[in-house]
FIKE-65674 format. One line per field, with one value per atom (N, C-alpha, C): atom name; residue in three letters; x, y, z. Coordinates in steps of 0.2 Angstrom, whole numbers, always signed. Atoms other than C-alpha are relative to their C-alpha. Layout:
N
atom = CA/...
rest = ALA/...
px = X/...
py = Y/...
pz = Z/...
END
This chain:
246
atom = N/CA/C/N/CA/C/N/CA/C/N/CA/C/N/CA/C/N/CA/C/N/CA/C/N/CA/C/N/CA/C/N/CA/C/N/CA/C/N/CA/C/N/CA/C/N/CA/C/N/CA/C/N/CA/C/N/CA/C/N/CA/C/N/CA/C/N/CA/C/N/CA/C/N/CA/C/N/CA/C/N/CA/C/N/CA/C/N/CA/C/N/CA/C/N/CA/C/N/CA/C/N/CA/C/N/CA/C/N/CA/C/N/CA/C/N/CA/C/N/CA/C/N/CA/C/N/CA/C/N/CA/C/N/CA/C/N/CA/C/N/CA/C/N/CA/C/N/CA/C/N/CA/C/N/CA/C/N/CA/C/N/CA/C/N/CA/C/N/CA/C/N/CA/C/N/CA/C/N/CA/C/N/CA/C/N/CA/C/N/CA/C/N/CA/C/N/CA/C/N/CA/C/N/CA/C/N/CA/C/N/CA/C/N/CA/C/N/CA/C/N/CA/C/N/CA/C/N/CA/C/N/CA/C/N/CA/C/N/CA/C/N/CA/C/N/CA/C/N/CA/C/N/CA/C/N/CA/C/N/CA/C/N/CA/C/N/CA/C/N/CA/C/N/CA/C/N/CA/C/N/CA/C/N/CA/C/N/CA/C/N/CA/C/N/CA/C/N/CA/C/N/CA/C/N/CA/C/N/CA/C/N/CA/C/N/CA/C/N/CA/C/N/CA/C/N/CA/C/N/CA/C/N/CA/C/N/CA/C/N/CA/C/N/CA/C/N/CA/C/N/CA/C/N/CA/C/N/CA/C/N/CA/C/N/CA/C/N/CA/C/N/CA/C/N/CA/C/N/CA/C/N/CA/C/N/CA/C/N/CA/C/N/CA/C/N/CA/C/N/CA/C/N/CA/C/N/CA/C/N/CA/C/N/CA/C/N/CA/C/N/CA/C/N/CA/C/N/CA/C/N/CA/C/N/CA/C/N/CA/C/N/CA/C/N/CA/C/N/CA/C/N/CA/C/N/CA/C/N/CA/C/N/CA/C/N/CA/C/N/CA/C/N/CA/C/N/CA/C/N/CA/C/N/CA/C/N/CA/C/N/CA/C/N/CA/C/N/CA/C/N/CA/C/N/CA/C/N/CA/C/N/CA/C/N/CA/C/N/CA/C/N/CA/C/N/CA/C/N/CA/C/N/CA/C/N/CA/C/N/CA/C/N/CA/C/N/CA/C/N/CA/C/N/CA/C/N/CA/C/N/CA/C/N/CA/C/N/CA/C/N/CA/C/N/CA/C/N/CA/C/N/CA/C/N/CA/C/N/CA/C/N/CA/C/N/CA/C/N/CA/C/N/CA/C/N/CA/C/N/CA/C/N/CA/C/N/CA/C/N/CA/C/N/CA/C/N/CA/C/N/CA/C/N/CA/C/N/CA/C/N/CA/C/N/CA/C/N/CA/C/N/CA/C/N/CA/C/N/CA/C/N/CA/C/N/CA/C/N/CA/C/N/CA/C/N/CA/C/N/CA/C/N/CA/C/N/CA/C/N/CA/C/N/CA/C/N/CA/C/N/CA/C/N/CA/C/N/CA/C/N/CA/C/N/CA/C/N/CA/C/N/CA/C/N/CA/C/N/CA/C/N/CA/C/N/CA/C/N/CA/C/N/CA/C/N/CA/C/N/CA/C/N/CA/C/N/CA/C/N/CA/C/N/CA/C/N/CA/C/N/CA/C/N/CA/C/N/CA/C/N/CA/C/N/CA/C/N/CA/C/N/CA/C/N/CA/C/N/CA/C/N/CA/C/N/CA/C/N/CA/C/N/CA/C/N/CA/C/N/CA/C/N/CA/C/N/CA/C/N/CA/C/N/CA/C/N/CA/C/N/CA/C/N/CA/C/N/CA/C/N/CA/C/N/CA/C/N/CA/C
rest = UNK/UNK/UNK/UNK/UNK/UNK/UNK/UNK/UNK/UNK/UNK/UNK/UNK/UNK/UNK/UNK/UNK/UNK/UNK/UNK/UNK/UNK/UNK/UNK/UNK/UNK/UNK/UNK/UNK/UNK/UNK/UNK/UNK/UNK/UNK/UNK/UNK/UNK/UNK/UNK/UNK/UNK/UNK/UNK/UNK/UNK/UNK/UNK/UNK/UNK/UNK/UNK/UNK/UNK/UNK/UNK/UNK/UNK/UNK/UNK/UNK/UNK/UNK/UNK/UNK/UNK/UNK/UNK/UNK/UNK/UNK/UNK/UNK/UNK/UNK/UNK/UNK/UNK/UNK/UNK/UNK/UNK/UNK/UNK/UNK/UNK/UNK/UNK/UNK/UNK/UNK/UNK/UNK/UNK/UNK/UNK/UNK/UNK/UNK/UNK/UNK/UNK/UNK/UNK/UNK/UNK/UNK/UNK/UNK/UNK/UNK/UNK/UNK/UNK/UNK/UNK/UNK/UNK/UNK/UNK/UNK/UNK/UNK/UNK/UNK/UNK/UNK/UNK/UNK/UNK/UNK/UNK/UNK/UNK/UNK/UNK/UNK/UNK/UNK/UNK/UNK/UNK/UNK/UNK/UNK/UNK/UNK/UNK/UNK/UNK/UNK/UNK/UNK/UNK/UNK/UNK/UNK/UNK/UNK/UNK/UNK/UNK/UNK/UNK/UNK/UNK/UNK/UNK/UNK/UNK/UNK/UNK/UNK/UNK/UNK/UNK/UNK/UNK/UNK/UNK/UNK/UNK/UNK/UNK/UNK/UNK/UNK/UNK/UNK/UNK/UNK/UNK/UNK/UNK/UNK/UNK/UNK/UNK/UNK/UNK/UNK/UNK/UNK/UNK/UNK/UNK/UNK/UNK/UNK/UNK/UNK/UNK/UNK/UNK/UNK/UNK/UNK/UNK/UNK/UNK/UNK/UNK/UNK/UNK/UNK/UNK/UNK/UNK/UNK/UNK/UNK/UNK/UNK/UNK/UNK/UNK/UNK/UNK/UNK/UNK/UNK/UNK/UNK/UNK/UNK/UNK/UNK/UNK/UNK/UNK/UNK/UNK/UNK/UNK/UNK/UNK/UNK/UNK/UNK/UNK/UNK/UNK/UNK/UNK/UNK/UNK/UNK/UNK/UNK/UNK/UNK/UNK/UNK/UNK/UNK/UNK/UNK/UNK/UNK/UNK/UNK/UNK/UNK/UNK/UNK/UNK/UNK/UNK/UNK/UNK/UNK/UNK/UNK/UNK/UNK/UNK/UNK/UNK/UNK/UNK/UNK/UNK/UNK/UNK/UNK/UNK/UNK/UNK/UNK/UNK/UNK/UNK/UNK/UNK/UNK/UNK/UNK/UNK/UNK/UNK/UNK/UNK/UNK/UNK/UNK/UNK/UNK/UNK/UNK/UNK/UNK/UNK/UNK/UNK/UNK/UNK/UNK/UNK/UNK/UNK/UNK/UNK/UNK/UNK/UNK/UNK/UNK/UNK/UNK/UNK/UNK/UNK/UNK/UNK/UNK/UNK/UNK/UNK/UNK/UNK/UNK/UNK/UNK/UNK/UNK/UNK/UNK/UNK/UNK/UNK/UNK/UNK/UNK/UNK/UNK/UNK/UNK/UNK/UNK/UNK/UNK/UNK/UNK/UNK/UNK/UNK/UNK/UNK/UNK/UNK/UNK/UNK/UNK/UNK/UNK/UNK/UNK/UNK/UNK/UNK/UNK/UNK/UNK/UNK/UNK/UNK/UNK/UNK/UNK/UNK/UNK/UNK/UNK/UNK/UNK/UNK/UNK/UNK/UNK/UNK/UNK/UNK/UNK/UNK/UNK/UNK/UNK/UNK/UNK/UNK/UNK/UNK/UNK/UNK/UNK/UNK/UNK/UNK/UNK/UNK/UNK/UNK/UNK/UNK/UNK/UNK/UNK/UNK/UNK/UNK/UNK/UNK/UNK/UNK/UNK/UNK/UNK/UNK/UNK/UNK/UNK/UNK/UNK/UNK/UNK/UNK/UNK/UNK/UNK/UNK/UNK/UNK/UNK/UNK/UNK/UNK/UNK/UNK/UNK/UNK/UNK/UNK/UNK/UNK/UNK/UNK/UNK/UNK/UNK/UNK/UNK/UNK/UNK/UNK/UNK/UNK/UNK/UNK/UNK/UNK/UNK/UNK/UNK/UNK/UNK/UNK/UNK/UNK/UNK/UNK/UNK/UNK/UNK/UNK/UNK/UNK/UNK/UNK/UNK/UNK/UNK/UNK/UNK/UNK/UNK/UNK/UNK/UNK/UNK/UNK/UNK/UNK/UNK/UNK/UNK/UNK/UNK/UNK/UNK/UNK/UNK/UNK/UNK/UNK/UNK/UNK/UNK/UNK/UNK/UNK/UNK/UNK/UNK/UNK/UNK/UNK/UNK/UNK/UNK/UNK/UNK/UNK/UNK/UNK/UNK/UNK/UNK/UNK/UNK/UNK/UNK/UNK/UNK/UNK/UNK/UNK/UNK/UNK/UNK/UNK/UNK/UNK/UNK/UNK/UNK/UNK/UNK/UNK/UNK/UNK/UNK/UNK/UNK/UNK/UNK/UNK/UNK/UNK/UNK/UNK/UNK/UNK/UNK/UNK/UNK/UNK/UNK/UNK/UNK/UNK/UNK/UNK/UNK/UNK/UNK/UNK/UNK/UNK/UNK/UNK/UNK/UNK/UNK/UNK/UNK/UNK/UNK/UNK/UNK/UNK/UNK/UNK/UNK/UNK/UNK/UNK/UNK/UNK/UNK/UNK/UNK/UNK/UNK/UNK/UNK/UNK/UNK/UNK/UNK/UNK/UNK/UNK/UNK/UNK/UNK/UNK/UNK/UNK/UNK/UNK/UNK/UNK/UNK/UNK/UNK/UNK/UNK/UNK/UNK/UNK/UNK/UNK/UNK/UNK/UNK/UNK/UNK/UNK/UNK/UNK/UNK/UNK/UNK/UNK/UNK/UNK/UNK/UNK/UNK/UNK/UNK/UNK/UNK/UNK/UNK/UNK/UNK/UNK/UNK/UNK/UNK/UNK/UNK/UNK/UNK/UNK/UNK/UNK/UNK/UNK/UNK/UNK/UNK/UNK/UNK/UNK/UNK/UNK/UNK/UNK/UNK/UNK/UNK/UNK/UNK/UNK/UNK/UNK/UNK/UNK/UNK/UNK/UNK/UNK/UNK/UNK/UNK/UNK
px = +2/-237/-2/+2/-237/-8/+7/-250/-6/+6/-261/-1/+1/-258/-4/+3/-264/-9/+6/-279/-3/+2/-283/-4/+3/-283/-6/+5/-293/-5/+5/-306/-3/+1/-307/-1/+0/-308/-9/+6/-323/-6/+5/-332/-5/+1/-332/-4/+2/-339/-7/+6/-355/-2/+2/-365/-3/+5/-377/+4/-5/-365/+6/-5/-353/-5/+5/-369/+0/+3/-373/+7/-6/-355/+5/-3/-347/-3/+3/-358/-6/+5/-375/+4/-4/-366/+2/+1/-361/-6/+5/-376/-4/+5/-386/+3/-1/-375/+1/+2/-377/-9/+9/-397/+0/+1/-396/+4/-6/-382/-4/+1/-394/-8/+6/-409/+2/-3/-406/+0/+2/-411/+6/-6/-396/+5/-5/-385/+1/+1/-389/+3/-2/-382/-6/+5/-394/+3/-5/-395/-3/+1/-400/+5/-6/-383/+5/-6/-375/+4/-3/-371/+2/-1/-366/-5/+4/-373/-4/+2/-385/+3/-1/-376/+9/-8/-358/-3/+2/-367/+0/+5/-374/+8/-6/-356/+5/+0/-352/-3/+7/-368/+3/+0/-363/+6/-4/-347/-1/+2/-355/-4/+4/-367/+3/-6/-352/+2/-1/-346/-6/+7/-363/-2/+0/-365/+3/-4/-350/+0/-1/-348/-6/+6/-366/-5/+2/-371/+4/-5/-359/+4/-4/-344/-2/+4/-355/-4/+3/-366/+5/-8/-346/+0/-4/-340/-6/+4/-355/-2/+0/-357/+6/-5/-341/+0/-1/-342/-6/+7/-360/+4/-1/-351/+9/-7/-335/+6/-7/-322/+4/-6/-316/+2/-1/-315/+3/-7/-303/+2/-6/-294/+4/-4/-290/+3/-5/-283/+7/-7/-270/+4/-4/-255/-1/+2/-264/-6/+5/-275/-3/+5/-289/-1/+3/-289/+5/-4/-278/-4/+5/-292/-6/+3/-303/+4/-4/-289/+1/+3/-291/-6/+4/-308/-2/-3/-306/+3/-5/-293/-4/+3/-302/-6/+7/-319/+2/-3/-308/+2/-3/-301/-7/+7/-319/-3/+3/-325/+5/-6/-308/-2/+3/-313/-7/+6/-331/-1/+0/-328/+5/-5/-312/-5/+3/-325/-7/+6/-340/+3/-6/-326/+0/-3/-321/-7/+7/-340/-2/+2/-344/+2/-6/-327/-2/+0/-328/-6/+8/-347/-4/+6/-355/+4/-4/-340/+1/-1/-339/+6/-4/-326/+5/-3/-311/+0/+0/-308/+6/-5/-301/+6/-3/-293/+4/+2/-286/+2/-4/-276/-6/+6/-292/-6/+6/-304/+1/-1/-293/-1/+1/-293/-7/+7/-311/-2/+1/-314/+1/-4/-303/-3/+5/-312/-7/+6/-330/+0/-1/-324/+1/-3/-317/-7/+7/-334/-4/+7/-346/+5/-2/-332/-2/+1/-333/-7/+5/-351/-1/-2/-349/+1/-3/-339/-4/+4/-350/-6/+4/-365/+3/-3/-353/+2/-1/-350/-5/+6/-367/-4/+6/-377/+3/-1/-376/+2/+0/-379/+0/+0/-376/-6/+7/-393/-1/+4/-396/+7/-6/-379/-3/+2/-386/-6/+6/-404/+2/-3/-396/+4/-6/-384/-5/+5/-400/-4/+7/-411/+7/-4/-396/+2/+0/-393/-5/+6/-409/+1/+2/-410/+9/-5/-391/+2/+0/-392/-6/+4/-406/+3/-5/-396/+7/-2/-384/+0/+4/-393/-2/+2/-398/-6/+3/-414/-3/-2/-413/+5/-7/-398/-2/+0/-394/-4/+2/-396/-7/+6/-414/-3/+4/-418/-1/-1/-423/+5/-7/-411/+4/-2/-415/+1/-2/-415/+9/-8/-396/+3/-5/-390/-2/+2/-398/+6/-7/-386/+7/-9/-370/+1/-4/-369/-2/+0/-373/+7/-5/-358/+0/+1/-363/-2/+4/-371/+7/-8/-354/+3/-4/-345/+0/+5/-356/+3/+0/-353/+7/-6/-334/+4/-1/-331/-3/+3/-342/+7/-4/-330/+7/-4/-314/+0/+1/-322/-1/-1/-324/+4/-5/-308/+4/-2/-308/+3/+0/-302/-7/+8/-317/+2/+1/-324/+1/-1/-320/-8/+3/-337/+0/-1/-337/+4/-3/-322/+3/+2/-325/-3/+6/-341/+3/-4/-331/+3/-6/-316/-4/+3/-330/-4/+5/-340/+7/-4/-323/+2/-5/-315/-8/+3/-330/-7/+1/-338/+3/-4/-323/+2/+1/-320/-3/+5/-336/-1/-2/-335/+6/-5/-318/-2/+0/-322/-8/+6/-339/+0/+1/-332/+1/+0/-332/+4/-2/-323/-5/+5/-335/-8
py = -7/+33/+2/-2/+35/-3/+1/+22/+4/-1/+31/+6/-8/+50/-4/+3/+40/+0/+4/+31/+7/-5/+47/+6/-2/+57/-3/+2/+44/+4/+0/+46/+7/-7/+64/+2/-2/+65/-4/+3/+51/+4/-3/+62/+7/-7/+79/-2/+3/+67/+1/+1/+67/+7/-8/+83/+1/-2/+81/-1/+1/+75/+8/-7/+92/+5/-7/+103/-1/+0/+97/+2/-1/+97/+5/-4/+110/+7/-5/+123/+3/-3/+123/+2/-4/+125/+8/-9/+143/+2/-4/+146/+2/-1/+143/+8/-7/+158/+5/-5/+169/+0/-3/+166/+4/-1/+168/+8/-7/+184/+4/-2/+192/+3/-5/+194/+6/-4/+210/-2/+0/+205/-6/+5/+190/+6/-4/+204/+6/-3/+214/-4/+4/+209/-4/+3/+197/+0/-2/+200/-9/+8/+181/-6/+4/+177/+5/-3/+188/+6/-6/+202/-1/+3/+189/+2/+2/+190/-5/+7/+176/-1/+3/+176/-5/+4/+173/-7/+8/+158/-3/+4/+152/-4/+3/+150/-6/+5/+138/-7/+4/+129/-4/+3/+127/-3/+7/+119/-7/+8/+105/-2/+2/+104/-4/+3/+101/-8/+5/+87/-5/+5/+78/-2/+1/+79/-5/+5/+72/-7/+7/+59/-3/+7/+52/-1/+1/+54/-2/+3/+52/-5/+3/+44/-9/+4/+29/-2/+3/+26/+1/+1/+26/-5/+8/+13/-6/+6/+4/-5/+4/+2/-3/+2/-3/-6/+8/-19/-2/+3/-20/-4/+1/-21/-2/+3/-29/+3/-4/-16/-3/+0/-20/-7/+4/-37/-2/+0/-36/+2/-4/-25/-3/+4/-38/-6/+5/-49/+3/-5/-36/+0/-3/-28/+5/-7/-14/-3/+1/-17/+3/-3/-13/+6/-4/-3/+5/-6/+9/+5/-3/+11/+4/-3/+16/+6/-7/+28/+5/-5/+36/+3/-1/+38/+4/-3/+45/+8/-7/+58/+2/-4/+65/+0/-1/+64/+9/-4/+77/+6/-4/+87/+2/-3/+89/+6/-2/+95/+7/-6/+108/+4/-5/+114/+6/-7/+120/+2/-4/+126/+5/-4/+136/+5/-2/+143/+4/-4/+147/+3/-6/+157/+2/-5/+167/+3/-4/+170/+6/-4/+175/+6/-7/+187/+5/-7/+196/+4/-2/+196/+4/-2/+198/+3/-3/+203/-4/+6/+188/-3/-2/+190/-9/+7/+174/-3/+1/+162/+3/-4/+172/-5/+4/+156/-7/+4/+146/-6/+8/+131/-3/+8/+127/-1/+2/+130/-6/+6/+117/-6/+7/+104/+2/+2/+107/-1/+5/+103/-5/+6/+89/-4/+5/+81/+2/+0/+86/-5/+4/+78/-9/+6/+63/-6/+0/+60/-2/+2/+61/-7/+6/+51/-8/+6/+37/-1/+1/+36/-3/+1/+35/-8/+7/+20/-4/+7/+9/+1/+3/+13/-2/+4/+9/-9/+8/-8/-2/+6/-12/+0/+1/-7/-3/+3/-18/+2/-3/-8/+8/-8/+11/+3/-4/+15/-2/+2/+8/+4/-4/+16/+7/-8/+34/+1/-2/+30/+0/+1/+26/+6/-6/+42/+5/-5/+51/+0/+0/+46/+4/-4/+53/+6/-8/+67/+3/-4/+75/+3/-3/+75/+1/+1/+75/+10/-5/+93/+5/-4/+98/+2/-3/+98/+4/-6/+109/+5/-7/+122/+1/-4/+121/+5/-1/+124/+8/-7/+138/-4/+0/+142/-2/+6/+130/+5/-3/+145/+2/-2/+149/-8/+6/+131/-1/+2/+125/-2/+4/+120/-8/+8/+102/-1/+4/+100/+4/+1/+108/-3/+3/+100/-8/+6/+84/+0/+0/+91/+0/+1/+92/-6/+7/+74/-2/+4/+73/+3/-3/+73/+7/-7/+88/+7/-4/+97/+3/-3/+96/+2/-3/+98/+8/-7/+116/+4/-6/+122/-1/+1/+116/+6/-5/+128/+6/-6/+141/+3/+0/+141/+3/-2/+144/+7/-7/+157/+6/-7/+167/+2/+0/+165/-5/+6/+150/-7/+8/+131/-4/+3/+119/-2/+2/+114/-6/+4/+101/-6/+2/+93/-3/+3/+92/-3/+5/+85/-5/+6/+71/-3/+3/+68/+0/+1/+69/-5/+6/+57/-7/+3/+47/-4/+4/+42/+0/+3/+42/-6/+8/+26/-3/+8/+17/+0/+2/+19/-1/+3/+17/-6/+7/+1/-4/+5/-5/-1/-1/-1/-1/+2/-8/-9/+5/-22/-6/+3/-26/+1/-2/-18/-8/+5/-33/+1/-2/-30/-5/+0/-41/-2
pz = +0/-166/-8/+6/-185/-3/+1/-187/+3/-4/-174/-4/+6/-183/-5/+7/-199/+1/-2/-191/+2/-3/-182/-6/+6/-198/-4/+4/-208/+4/-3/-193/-1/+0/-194/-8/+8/-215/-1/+1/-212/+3/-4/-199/-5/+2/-210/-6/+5/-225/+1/-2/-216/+2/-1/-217/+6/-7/-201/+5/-5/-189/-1/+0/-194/+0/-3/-194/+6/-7/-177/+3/+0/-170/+0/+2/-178/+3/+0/-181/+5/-4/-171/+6/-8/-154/-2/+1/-163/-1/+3/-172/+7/-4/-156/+7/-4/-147/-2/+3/-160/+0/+1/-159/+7/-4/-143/+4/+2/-143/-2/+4/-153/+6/-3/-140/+6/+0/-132/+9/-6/-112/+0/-2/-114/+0/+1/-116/+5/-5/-100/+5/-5/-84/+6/-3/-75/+9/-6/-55/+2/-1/-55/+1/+2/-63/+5/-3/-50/-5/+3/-61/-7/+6/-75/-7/+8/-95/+0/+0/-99/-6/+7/-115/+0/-2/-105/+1/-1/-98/-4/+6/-114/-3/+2/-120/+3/-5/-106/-3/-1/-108/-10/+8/-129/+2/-2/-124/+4/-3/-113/-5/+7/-129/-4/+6/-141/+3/-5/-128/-1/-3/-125/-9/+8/-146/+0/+3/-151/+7/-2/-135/+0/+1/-134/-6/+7/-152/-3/+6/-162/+0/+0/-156/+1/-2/-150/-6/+2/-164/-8/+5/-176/+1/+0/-167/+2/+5/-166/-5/+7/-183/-2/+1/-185/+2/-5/-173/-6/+5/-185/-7/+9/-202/+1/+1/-196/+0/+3/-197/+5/-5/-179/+0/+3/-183/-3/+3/-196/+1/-4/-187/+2/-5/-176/-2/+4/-190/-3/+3/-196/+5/-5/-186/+6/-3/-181/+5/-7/-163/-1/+0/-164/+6/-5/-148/-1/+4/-160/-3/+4/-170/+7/-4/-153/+4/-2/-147/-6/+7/-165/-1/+2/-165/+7/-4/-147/+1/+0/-151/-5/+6/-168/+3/-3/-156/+5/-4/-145/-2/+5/-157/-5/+3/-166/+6/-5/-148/+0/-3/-146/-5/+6/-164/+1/+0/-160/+5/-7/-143/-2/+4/-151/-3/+4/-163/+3/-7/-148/+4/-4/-138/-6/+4/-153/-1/+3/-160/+7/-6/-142/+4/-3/-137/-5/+5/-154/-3/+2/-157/+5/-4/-142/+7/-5/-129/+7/-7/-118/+2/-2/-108/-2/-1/-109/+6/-7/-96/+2/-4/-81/+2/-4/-76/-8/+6/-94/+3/-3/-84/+2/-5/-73/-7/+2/-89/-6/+2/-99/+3/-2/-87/+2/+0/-83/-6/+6/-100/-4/+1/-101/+5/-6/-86/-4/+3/-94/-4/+4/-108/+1/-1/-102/+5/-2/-91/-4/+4/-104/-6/+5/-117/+2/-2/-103/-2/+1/-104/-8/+7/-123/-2/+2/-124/+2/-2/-113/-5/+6/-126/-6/+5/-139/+2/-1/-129/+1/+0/-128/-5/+6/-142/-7/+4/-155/-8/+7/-172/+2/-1/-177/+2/-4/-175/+7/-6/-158/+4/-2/-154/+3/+0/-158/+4/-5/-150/+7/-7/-134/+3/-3/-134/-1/-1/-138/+5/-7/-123/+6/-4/-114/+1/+2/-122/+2/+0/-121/+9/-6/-100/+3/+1/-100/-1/+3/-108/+3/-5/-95/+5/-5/-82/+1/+1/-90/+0/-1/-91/-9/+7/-111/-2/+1/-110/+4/-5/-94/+3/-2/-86/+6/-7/-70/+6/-6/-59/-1/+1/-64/+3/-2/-58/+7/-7/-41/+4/+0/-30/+0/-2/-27/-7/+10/-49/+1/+0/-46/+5/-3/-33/-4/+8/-46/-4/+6/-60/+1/-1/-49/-3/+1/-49/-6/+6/-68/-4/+2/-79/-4/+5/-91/+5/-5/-76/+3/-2/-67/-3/+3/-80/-3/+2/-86/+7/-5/-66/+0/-1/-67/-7/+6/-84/+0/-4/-76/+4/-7/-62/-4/+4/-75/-2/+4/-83/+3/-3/-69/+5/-4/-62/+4/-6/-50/-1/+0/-51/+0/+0/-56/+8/-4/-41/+5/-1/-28/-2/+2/-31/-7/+5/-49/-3/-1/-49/+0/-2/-40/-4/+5/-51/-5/+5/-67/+0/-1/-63/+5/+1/-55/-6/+6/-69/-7/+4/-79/+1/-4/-67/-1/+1/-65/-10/+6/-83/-7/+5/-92/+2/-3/-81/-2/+4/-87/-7/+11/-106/-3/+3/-106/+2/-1/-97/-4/+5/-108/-6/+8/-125/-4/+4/-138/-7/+5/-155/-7/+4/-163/+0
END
């Protein structure tokens, strides 16, 4: 455990080093709900959203953001490079297991994610008045399952893409339709129904209506639940069973 705390920390001192990966991560997710907090029609009650703000949604919506960042960009085109430039490699000549160093890099991906979701709840409660979750038990584990969904997904492009760049282009073609059917662009409910019943079964999608579902009191849903801990078993299964160390 001491080596893991260590390793964890390095990872998390390496991350901060990097200006673009902490503006993206850290910050934009707030920035983007303070732009958005800022137009005067998000801060009305929408009768689309059922009487909801579109700016309560928006804060929802930036936490599946922060998630979809950090696991299909970042943490994937990390470890990556690392298999590229040999680090895991000699990892596996030391005492310390390499699959130490992938629960490190894991736990500090998670702990990035708790930081700037931490920070888009505060901006949004104290800035803009958006209420907490009514429910905080269901809207932790719905964030522990969104997370753990999209990290799966993560790992198998860390196990297949060869070098950091090919890592990061690959967590990028994901990202983009990944964060459609969240609602980044408009919110879920503003879409058709057949594009949301689409995003249930995407992990960002369910994970967006399963953290909706917290916030306004309820247990994530039996649906997105499913789909979460689905795509956690079987593509952690495959990204365990295809990861390489070198």
């Amino acid at each position: 455990m001491n080596v893991f705390a260590k390793l964890t920390v390095t990872e998390l001192k390496l991350l901060v080093r990097e200006p673009v990966p902490v503006f993206f991560t850290i910050f934009f997710p707030t920035i983007l709900v303070l732009i958005l907090g800022c137009i005067p029609a998000f801060r009305e009650p929408s009768p689309e959203l059922n009487g909801v703000r579109t700016i309560d949604v928006y804060v929802g919506i930036s936490m599946a953001l922060v998630l979809a960042m950090v696991g299909l960009q970042v943490m994937p085109a990390v470890l990556a490079a690392y298999r590229e430039k040999g680090v895991l490699r000699r990892f596996a000549t030391t005492p310390v297991r390499p699959i130490t160093l992938l629960g490190a890099q894991l736990m500090s991906s998670i702990l990035i994610a708790v930081v700037s979701s931490a920070i888009c709840i505060a901006v949004g409660f104290f800035v803009f008045d958006v209420p907490l979750a009514a429910n905080v038990a269901g809207f932790v584990l719905a964030f522990l399952l969104c997370a753990a969904g999209v990290f799966a997904i993560g790992l198998l492009v860390a196990a297949l893409a060869p070098t950091g760049k090919a890592g990061n282009a690959a967590g990028t073609l994901l990202f983009f339709p990944s964060m459609f059917f969240a609602g980044l662009w408009t919110p879920r409910e503003f879409m058709p129904d057949v594009v949301q019943r689409i995003g249930d079964l995407t992990p960002l999608g369910a994970g967006e209506r399963a953290l909706h579902d917290a916030m306004t009191g309820s247990w994530p849903n039996a649906l997105s639940s499913v789909v979460l801990v689905g795509y956690l078993v079987v593509f952690g299964l495959v990204a365990a069973r295809l990861f390489r160390w070198n």
